[in-house]
C-alpha positions as CSV (number, residue, x, y, z in Angstrom):
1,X,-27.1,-38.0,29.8
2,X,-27.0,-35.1,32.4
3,X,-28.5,-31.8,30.5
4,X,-29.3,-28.0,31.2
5,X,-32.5,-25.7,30.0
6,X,-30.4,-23.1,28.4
7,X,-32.2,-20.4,26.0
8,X,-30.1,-20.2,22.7
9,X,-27.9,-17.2,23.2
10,X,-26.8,-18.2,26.9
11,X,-25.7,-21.6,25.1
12,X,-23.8,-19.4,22.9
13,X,-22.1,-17.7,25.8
14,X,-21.3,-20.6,27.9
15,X,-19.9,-22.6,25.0
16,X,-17.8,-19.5,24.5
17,X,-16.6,-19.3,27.9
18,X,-15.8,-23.1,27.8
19,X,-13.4,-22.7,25.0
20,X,-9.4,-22.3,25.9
21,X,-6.1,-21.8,23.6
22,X,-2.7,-22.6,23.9
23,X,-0.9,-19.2,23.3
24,X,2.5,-18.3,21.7
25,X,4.6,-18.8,24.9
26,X,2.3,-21.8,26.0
27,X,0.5,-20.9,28.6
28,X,-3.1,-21.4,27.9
29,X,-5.9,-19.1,28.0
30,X,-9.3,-17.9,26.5
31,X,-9.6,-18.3,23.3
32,X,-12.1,-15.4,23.1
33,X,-10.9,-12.7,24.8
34,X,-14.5,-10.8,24.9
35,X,-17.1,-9.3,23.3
36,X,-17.5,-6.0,21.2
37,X,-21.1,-5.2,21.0
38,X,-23.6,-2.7,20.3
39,X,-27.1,-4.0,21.4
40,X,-30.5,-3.4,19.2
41,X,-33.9,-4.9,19.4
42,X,-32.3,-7.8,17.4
43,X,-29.8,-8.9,20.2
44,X,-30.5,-6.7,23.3
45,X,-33.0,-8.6,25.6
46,X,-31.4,-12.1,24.7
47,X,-28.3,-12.0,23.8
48,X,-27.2,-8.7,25.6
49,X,-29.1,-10.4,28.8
50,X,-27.1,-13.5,28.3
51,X,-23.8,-11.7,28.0
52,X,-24.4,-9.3,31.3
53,X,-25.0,-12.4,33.5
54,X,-21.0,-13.9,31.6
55,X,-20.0,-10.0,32.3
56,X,-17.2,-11.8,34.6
57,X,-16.0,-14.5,31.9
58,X,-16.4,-12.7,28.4
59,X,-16.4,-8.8,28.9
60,X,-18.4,-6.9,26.7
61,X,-16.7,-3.7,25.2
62,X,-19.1,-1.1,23.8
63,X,-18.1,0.2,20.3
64,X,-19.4,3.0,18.4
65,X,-19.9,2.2,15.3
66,X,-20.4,-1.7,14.3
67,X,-17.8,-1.7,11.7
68,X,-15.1,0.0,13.7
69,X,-16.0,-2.8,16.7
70,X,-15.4,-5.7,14.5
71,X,-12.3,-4.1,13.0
72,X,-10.8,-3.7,15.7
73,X,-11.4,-7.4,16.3
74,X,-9.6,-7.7,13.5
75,X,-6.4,-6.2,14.7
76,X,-7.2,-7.9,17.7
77,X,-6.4,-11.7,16.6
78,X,-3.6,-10.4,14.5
79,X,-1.5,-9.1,17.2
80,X,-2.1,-12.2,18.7
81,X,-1.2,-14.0,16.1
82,X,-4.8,-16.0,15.8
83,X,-4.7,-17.6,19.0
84,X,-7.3,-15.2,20.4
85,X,-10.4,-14.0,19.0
86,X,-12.9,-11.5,19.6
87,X,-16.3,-11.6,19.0
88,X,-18.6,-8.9,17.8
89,X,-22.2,-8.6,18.0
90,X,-24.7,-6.5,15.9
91,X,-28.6,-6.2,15.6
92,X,-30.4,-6.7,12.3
93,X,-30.4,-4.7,9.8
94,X,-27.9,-1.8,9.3
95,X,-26.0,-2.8,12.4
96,X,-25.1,-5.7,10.5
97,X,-24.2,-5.1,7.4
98,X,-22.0,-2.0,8.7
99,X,-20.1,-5.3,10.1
100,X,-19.5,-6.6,6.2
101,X,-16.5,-4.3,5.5
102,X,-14.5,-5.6,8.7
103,X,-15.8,-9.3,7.8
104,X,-13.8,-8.6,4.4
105,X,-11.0,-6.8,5.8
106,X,-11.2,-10.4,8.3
107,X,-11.4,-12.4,5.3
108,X,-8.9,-11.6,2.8
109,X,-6.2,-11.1,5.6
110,X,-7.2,-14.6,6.7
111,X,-8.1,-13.7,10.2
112,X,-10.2,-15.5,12.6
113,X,-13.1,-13.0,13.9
114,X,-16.9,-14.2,15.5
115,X,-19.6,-12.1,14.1
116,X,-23.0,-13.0,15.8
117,X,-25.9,-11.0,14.2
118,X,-29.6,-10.8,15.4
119,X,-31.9,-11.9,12.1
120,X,-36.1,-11.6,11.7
121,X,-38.5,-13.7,12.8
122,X,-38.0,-17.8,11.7
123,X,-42.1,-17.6,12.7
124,X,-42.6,-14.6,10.1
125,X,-45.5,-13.6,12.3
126,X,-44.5,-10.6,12.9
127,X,-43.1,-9.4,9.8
128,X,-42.0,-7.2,8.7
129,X,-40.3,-6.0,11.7
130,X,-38.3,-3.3,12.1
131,X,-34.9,-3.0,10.1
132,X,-36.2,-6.4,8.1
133,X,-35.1,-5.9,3.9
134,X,-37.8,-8.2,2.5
135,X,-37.3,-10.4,-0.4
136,X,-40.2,-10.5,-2.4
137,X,-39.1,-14.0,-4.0
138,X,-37.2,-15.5,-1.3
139,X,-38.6,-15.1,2.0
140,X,-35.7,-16.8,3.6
141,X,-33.4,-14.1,2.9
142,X,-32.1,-11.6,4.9
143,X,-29.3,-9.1,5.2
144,X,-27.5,-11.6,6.8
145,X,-26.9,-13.1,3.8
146,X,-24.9,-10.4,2.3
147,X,-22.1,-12.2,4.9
148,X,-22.0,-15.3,2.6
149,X,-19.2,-13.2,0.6
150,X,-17.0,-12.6,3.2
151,X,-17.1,-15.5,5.5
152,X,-15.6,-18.4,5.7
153,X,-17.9,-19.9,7.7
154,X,-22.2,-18.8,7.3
155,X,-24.8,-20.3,9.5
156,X,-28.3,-18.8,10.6
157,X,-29.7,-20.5,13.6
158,X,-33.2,-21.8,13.6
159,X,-33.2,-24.2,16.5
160,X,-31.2,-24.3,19.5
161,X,-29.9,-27.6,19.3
162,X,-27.8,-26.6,15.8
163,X,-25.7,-25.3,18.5
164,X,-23.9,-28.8,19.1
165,X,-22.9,-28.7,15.6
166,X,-22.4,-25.0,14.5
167,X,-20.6,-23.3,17.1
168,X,-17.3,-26.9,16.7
169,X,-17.2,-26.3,13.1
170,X,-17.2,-22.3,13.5
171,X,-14.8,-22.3,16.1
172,X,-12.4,-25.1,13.8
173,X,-12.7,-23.2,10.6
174,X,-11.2,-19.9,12.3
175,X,-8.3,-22.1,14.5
176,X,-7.6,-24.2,11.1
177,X,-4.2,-22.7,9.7
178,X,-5.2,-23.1,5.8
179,X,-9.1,-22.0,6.0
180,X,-8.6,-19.4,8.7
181,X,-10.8,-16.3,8.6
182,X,-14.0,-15.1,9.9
183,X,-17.0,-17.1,10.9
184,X,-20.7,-15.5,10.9
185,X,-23.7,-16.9,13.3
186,X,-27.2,-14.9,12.5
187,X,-29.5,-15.3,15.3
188,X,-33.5,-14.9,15.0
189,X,-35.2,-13.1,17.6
190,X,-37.4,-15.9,18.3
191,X,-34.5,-19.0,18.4
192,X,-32.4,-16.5,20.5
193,X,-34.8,-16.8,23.4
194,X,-35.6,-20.4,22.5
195,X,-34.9,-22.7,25.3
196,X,-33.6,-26.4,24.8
197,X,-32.3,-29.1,27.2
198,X,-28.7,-28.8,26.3
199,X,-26.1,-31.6,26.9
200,X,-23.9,-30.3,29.9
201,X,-20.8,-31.7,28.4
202,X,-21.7,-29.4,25.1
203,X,-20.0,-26.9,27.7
204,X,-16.9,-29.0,29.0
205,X,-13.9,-26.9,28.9
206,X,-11.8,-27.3,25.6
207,X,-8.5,-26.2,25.2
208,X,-7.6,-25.5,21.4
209,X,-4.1,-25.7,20.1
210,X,-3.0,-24.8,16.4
211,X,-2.6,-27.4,14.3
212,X,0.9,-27.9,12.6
213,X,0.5,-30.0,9.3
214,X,3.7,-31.2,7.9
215,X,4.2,-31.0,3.8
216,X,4.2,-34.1,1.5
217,X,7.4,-35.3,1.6
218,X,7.6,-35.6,-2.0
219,X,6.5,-31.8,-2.6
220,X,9.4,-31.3,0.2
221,X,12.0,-33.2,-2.0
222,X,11.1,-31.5,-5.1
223,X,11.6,-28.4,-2.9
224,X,15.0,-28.8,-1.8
225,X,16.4,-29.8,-5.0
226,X,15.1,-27.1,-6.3
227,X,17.1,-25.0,-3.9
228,X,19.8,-26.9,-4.3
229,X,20.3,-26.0,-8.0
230,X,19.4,-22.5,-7.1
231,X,22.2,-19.5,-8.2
232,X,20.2,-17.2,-6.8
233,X,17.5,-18.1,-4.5
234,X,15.2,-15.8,-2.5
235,X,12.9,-15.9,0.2
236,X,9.5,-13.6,0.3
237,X,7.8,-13.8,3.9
238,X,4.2,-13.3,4.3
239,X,2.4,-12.7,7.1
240,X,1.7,-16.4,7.2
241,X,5.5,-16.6,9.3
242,X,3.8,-14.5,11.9
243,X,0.9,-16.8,12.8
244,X,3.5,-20.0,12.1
245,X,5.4,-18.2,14.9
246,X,8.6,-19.4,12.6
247,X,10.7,-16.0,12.7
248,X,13.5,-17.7,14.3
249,X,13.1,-20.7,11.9
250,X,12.6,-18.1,8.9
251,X,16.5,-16.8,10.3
252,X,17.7,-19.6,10.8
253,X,17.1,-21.4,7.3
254,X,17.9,-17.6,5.1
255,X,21.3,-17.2,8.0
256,X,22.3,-21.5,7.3
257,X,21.3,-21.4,3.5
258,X,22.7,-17.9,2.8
259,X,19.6,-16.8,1.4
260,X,18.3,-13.1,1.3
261,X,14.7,-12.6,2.7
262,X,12.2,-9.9,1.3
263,X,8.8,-9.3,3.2
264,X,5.4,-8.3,1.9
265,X,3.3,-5.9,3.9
266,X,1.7,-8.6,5.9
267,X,5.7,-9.9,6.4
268,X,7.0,-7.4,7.6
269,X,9.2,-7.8,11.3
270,X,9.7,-11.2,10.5
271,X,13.7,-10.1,10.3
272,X,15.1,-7.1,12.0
273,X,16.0,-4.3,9.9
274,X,20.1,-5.3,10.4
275,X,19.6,-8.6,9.9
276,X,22.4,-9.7,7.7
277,X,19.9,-11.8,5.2
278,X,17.3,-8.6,4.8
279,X,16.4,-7.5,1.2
280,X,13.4,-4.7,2.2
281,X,10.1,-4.7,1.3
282,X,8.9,-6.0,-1.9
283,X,6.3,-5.0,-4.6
284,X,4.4,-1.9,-5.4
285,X,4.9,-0.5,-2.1
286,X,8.2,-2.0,-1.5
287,X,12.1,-0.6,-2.3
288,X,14.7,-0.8,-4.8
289,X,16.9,-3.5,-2.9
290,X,13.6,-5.9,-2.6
291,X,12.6,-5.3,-6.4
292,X,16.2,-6.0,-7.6
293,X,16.8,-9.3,-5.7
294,X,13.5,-10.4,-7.1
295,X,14.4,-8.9,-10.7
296,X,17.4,-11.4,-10.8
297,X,15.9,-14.5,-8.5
298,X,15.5,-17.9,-10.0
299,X,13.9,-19.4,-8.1
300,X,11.8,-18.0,-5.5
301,X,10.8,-19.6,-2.1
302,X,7.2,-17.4,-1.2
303,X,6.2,-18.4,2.6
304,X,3.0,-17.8,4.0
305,X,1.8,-15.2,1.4
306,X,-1.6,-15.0,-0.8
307,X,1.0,-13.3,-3.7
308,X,-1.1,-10.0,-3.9
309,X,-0.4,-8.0,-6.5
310,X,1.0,-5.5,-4.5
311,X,4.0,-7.6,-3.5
312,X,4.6,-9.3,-7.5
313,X,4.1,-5.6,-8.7
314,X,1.2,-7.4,-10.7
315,X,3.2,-10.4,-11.5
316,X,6.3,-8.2,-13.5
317,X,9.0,-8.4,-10.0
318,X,10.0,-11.7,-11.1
319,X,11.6,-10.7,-14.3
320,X,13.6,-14.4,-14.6
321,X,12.1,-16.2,-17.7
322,X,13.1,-19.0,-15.9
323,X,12.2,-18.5,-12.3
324,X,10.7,-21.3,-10.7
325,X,7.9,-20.4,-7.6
326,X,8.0,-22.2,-4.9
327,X,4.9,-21.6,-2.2
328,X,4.9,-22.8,1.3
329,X,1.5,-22.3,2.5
330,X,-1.0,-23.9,4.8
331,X,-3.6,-23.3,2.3
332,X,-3.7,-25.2,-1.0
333,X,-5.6,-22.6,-2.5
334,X,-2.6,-20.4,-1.9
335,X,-0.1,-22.5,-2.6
336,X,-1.2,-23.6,-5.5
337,X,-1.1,-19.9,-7.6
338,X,0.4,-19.3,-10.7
339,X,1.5,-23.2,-11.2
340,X,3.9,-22.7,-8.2
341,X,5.8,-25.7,-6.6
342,X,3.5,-26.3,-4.3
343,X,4.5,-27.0,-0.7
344,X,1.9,-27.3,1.8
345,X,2.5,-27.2,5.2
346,X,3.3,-25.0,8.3
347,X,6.2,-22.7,8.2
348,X,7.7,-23.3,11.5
349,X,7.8,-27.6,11.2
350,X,8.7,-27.2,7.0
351,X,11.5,-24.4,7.1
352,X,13.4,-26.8,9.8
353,X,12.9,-29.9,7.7
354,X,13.8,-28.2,4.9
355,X,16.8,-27.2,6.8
356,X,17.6,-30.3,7.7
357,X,17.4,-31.9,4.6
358,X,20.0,-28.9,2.6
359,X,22.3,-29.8,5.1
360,X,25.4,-27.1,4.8
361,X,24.2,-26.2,1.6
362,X,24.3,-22.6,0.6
363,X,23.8,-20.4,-2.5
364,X,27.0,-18.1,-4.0
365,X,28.7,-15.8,-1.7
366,X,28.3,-13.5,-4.5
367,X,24.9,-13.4,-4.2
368,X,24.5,-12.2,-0.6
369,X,27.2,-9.6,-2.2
370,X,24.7,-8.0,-4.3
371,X,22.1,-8.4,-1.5
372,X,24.4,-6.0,0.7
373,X,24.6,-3.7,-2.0
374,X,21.5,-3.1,-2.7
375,X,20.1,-2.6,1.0
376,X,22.9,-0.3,1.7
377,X,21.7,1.4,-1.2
378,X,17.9,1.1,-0.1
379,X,19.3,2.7,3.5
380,X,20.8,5.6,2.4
381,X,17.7,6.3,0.4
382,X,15.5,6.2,2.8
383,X,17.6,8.1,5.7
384,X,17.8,10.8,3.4
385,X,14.0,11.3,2.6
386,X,13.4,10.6,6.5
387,X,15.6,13.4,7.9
388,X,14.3,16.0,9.8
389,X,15.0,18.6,7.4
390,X,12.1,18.8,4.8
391,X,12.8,18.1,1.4
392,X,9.4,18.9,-0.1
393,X,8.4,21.4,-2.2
394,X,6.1,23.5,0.3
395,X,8.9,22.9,3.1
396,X,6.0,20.6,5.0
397,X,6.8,17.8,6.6
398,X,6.2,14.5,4.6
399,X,4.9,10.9,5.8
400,X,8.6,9.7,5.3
401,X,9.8,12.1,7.7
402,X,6.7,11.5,10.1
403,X,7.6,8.0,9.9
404,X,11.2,8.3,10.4
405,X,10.3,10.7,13.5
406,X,8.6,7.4,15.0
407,X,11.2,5.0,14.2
408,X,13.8,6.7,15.0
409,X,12.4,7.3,19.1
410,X,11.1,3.6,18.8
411,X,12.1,1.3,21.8
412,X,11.2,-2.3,22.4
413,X,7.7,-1.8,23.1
414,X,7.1,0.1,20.2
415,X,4.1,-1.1,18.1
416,X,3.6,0.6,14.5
417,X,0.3,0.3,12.6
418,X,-1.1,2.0,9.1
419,X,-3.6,1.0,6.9
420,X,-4.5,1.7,3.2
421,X,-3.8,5.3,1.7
422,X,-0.4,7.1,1.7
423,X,0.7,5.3,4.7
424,X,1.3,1.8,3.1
425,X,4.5,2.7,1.1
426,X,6.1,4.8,3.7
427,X,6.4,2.6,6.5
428,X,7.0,-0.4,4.4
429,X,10.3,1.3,3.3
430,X,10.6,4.2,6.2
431,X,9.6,1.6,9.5
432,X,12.8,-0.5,10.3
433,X,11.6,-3.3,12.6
434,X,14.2,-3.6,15.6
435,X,12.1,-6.0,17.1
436,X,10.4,-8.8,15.5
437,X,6.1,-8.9,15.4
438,X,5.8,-4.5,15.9
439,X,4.2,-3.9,13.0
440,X,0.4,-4.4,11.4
441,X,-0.2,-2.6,8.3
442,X,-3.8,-3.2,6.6
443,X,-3.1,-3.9,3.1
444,X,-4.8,-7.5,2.1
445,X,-8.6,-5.3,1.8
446,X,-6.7,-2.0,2.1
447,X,-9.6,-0.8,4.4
448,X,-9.2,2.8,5.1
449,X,-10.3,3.2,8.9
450,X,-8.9,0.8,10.1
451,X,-6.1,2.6,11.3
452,X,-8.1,4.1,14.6
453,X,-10.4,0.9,15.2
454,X,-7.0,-1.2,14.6
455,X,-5.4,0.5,17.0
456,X,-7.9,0.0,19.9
457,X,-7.8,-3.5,19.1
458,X,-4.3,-4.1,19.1
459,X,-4.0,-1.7,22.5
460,X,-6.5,-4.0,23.8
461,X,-4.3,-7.6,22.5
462,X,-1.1,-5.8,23.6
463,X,-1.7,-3.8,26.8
464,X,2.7,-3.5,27.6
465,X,3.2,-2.0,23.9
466,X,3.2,1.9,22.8
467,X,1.1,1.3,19.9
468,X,1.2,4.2,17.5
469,X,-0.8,4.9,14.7
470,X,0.0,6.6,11.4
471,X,-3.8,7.7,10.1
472,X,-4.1,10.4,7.1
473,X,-7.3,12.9,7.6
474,X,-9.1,10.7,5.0
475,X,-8.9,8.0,6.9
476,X,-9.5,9.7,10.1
477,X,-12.6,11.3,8.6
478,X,-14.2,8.0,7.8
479,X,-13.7,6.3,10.6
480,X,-12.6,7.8,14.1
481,X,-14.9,7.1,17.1
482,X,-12.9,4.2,18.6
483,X,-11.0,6.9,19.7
484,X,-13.7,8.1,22.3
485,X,-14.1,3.6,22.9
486,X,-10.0,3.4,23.7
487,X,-10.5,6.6,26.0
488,X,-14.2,4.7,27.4
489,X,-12.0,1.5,28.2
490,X,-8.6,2.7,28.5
491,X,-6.6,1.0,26.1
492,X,-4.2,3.6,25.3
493,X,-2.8,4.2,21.8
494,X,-0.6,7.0,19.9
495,X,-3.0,8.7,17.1
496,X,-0.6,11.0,14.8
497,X,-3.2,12.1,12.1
498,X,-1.4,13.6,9.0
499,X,-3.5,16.3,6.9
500,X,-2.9,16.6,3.7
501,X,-5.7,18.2,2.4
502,X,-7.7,15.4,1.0
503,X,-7.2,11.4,-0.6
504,X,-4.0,12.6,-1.6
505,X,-2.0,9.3,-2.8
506,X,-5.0,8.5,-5.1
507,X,-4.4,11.8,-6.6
508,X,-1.2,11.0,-7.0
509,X,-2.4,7.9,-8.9
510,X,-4.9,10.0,-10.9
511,X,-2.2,12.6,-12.1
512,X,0.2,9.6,-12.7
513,X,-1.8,8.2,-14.9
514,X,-2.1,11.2,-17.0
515,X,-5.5,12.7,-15.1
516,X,-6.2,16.1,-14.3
517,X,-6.3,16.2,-10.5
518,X,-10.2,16.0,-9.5
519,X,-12.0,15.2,-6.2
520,X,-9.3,14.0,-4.5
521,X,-7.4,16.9,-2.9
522,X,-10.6,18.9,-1.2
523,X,-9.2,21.8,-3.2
524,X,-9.6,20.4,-6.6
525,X,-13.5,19.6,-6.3
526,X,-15.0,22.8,-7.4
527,X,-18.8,22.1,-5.9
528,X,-16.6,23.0,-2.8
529,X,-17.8,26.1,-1.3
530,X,-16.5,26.2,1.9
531,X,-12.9,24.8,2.5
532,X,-13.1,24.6,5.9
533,X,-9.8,23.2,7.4
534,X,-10.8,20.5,10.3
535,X,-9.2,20.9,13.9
536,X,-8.2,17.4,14.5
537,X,-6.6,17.5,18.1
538,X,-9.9,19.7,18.9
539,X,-12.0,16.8,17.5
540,X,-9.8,14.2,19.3
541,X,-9.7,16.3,22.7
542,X,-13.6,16.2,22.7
543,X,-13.8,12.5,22.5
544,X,-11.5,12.4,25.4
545,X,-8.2,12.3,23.8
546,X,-5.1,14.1,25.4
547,X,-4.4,15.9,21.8
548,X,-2.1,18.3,20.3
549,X,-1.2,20.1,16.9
550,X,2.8,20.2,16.0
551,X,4.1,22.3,12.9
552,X,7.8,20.3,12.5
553,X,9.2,17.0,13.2
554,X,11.1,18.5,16.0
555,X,7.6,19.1,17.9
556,X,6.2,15.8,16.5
557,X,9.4,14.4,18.4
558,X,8.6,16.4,21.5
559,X,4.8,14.9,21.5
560,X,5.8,11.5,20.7
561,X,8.1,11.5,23.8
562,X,5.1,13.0,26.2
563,X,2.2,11.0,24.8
564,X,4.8,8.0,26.4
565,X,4.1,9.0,30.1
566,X,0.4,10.2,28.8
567,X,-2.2,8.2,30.9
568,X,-4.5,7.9,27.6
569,X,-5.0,7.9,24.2
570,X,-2.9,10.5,22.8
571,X,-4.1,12.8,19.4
572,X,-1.1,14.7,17.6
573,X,-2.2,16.2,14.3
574,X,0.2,17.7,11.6
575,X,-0.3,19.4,8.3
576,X,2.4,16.8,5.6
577,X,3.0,18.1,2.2
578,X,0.5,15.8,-0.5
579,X,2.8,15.4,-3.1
580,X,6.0,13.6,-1.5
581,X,6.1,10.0,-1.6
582,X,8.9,7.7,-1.3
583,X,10.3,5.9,-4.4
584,X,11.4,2.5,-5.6
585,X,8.4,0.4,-5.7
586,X,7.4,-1.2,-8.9
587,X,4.9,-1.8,-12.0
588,X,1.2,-1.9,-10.9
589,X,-1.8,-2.6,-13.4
590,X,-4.7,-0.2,-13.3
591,X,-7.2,0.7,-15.6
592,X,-6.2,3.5,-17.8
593,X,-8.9,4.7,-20.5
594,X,-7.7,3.7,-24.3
595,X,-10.1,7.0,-25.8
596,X,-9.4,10.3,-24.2
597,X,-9.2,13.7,-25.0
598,X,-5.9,14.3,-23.1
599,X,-2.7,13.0,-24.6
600,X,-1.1,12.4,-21.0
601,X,-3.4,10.1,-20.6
602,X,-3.1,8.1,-23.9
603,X,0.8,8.3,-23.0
604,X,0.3,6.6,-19.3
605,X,-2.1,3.7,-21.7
606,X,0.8,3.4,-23.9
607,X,3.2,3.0,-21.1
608,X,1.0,0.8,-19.3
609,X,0.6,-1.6,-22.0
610,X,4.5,-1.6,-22.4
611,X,4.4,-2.7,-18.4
612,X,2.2,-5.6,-19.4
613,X,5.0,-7.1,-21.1
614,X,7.1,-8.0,-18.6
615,X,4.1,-9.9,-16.6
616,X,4.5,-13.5,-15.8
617,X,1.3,-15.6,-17.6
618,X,1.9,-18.5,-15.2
C-alpha cells in the first residue's frame, strides 16, 4: 500500500481538499468552500501552517470574532442549501467556546458546519498551558467538551491515524439528510504536529451527492388515504423543502391536489407570494390567513419542519379536535412528534409519489375559496401597515414599513435576511418572496447577531445576489465586526440597522404580559446615566463601510437604490418607532409569575392559562 508522512493537521487539509459535491444544478464542486479562521497558539503553527501551504485549494478567510466566523458559516451552507460547507477554526480556550453559540444556531437549524478546535496537551507535560480550564476530577476534560451539546458529531483527536475513521463519519453525518448539523474535531497541540504514514488513497478525490431516501410504502399509503378523506387539507413547508430542493414538487402537488400551502420561518420562498395555493406565514410570527387555514384544517400535511413552537403557536394553531398530523421528514426524530403520521423520507422523491398515487384527486373548491379570502385579507393588512406614510404613534418609521421599503424595490437578485428580535414577525408577514429561495431568517436558535455575520456568509455563498440585511441596534451592538471582514474580503452586503432605542420587542413582551417596562428600552434602566445615542453609519464607515443615516422611507428608498451600484458593503441606519409591530400571529406560552403585586400581571396569568386550553396534548 503506497503511503505519505503527513503531520495530522495537513492530513486534515488534504482530505478536505479531496472532498467534492454535486450541487443544486449538478455540476460538481467543493464540498468545502474554505476556511474561516482565527489562529492562536492552539492551531497557528500547525494547523495555520498546514492551511497557508492549501492557501490555493481551501482559502482561509480571517474573521473577527470566532462566533461571528462560524455563523456566518452557518448562513453559508444554508444558502447553499447544504451542499457546501465551511469550516471554521479556533484555538483553545475562549476562541472556542465563543464558537458554541454558532455550533447551536448550526444545530437546531440542522445545518452542516466543520468546527476544528486546537485542545491541550494529550502528553499533559506541559500543563497547564495557556487558556487550559482544568478539571480537577477528570483530567480528560477540556472546553472542548462543552461542544458535546451542540454537535452532532464530537471527536478529539489523539492519534493521527483516527483520521481514516473520523474525518468519513464527520463529513457523512453533516451530508446525511435526517442527522444533518454540525460536526466538531478538537485537535491537541501535540497530535496536530504528529506525523503518521498515511494511506495515499485516504486522499482520493470523493465526490458526495445527497442522499434521497424514499418513505415506507405503507407509511405512504396510510398517507394518501388520509388525504384522500381530507375536507380540508393543508400543507405547512419547512425549511426542510429548501435543502430537498422540492419547491417545484411542493407546487406541483398543493397546484394538482388543490391544497393551500403555509410556511414557517425556515419555509419561507418555497411559493411565491402570488402563488394561487399560498396561505402566509404560520404561527406566532405568522398572519391571520395562515392561522385561520390551520384553525379549520383536518388534517395537516407538515414537510420538512422540526414543528417549533413558533410555527404551532405552542401547539393551539391546530384548533381541529380531530386533526390528524401528518410529518414528512428525513429525520425520524422529527417525524415522529406529537404521534404524527409519520412519513419518512425526502421531500422531493415523496411529494411526486404521493402525487402519483392521489391521482386527480383534489380537496373542495370551497376550500381554496376560503384560502383566497383570507390572504386577500392578510394583503391588504399588510400593504396598509407597509405604506410609506407612518402610522405610528411618534410618526417614526416602523420595521413594517422598512421592510415594505425593501420589498417593494426588490428585483430578482434580491436576497432578504433577519434574525431573532423584532425582525422575525415583520418580514414573515411584510417580505413577499417573488422569487423562490431569497430569504434566511434565524429563528430555529433565534441567535441575535447573526444578522451581520449571516450576511457575510451568505454574500460569500451568493456572490450575483443583493443581499440585504434587516439588523435592530441590539443586534448590531452584540455582534457587528463582520462588517469590517465583508469590507476585508469584499463580499458585499446591504446593512440597514433600525434603532429603536434598546431590546424593544422583548419589552413589548414584558409589558404584554402585564410588566412594567424595565431594562429593555435603554431609557427604562434607571442605573443609566448617560444615554448616549450611538452613530451607526459613523461606526459602520470606520470599519470600512460606505454608510449613511436616512430619517424617512423615502430616503431609505433613495439609499437602497445607491447601495445597488455601491462597490461595498453598504451601512444605512434609521431611527423606527419601538412600539409598532405587525398583527395576526397567534397564542405563545411563556412563563408569567402566579404571585405578583401587580394585577396586570395576574390578568396576563389568567389569560395565559385560558390559552393553555386550546393546546393540543398529542
Amino acid at each position: 500500500m503506497s503511503t505519505i508522512r503527513l503531520t495530522t493537521s495537513q492530513a486534515i487539509v488534504r482530505y478536505l481538499v479531496a472532498q467534492k459535491s454535486v450541487q443544486s444544478d449538478g455540476s460538481v464542486a467543493p464540498l468545502f468552500g474554505g476556511v474561516y479562521g482565527i489562529f492562536g497558539h492552539g492551531n497557528v503553527t500547525s494547523l495555520g501552517h498546514a492551511l497557508e501551504r492549501a492557501k490555493d485549494e481551501l482559502p482561509t478567510f480571517r474573521g473577527q470574532t470566532e462566533e461571528g466566523m462560524a455563523l456566518a458559516g452557518v448562513a453559508y451552507a444554508k444558502a447553499k442549501r447544504r451542499r457546501q460547507i465551511m469550516v471554521a477554526t479556533s484555538s483553545v480556550g475562549p476562541g472556542a467556546t465563543n464558537m458554541v453559540t454558532a455550533a447551536g444556531v448550526a444545530h437546531s437549524n440542522r445545518l452542516p458546519l466543520l468546527l476544528i478546535s486546537g485542545d491541550t496537551f494529550t502528553s499533559r507535560i506541559p500543563d497547564p498551558v495557556l487558556q487550559q480550564v482544568e478539571h480537577f476530577n477528570d483530567p480528560t476534560q477540556t472546553v472542548n467538551d462543552s461542544f458535546r451539546a451542540v454537535s452532532r458529531y464530537w471527536d478529539r483527536i489523539t492519534r493521527p491515524e483516527q483520521l481514516t475513521s473520523s474525518l468519513p463519519h464527520a463529513i457523512h453525518t453533516m451530508l446525511d439528510p435526517g442527522d444533518c448539523g454540525p460536526a466538531f474535531i478538537g485537535l491537541p497541540q501535540d497530535v496536530g504536529a504528529e506525523a503518521w504514514d498515511f494511506p495515499e488513497a485516504f486522499f482520493g478525490e470523493t465526490v458526495h451527492d445527497i442522499a434521497r431516501p424514499r418513505a415506507d410504502r405503507a407509511q405512504l399509503e396510510r398517507t394518501v388515504a388520509l388525504l384522500r378523506s381530507a375536507e380540508k387539507p393543508l400543507i405547512v413547508a419547512g425549511g426542510g423543502v429548501h435543502y430537498s430542493l422540492a419547491e417545484p414538487e411542493l407546487a406541483a402537488f398543493a397546484t394538482a391536489h388543490n391544497i393551500p400551502v403555509v410556511e414557517t420561518v425556515a419555509g419561507k420562498a418555497c411559493l411565491e407570494w402570488d402563488h394561487p395555493m399560498y396561505g402566509g406565514p404560520i404561527g406566532v410570527t405568522g398572519g391571520t390567513s395562515a392561522n385561520a387555514l390551520a384553525g379549520e384544517a383536518d388534517v395537516v400535511l407538515a414537510v420538512g419542519t422540526r414543528l417549533l413552537d413558533f410555527t404551532t403557536g405552542s401547539w393551539t394553531v391546530f384548533k381541529n379536535d380531530a386533526v390528524k398530523i401528518i410529518s414528512l421528514n428525513t429525520a425520524r426524530f422529527d417525524a415522529t412528534k406529537r404521534q404524527s403520521v409519520a412519513l419518512v423520507g425526502d421531500a422531493k422523491v415523496t411529494l411526486n409519489e404521493m402525487t402519483s398515487a392521489l391521482g386527480d384527486h383534489q380537496a373542495s373548491e370551497a376550500w381554496s375559496t376560503t384560502l383566497a379570502t383570507e390572504i386577500a385579507q392578510h394583503n391588504a393588512y399588510i400593504d396598509k401597515i407597509a405604506a410609506k406614510e407612518s402610522t405610528s404613534d411618534s410618526g417614526l418609521p416602523t420595521y413594517a414599513q422598512v421592510v415594505g421599503a425593501v420589498d417593494r424595490m426588490a428585483d430578482e437578485n434580491t436576497f432578504a435576511l433577519a434574525a431573532a428580535g423584532g425582525f422575525p414577525g415583520e418580514v414573515n408577514n411584510g417580505w413577499r418572496a417573488k422569487h423562490l429561495n431569497s430569504f434566511d431568517c434565524e429563528y430555529g436558535y433565534s441567535c441575535m447577531g447573526y444578522e451581520i455575520s449571516g450576511g457575510w456568509g451568505a454574500a460569500m455563498a451568493m456572490p450575483d445576489k443583493d443581499v440585504v440585511v434587516f439588523c435592530g441596534d441590539g443586534s448590531y451592538m452584540m455582534l457587528n465586526s463582520d462588517i469590517y471582514s465583508s469590507v476585508l474580503h469584499g463580499h458585499k452586503m446591504t446593512v440597514i440597522v433600525c434603532d429603536n432605542g434598546g431590546f424593544a420587542v422583548i419589552n413589548r413582551l414584558q409589558t404584554g404580559m402585564g410588566g412594567e417596562p424595565y431594562n429593555n428600552l435603554i431609557k427604562d434602566n434607571p442605573t443609566v446615566v448617560n444615554p448616549v445615542p450611538v452613530d451607526f453609519a459613523k461606526h459602520a464607515e470606520a470599519m470600512g463601510a460606505i454608510s449613511e443615516t436616512v430619517t424617512s422611507i423615502d430616503e431609505l428608498e433613495a439609499a437602497l437604490a445607491r447601495s445597488k451600484s455601491a462597490d461595498r458593503t453598504c451601512v444605512i441606519a434609521l431611527v423606527t418607532d419601538a412600539y409598532s409591530w405587525t398583527e395576526g400571529g397567534s397564542f405563545w406560552e411563556v412563563g408569567v409569575p402566579e404571585v405578583s403585586e401587580l394585577d396586570s400581571v395576574l390578568q396576563a396569568k389568567a389569560d395565559m392559562v385560558d390559552g393553555k386550553k386550546e393546546q393540543r396534548i398529542l
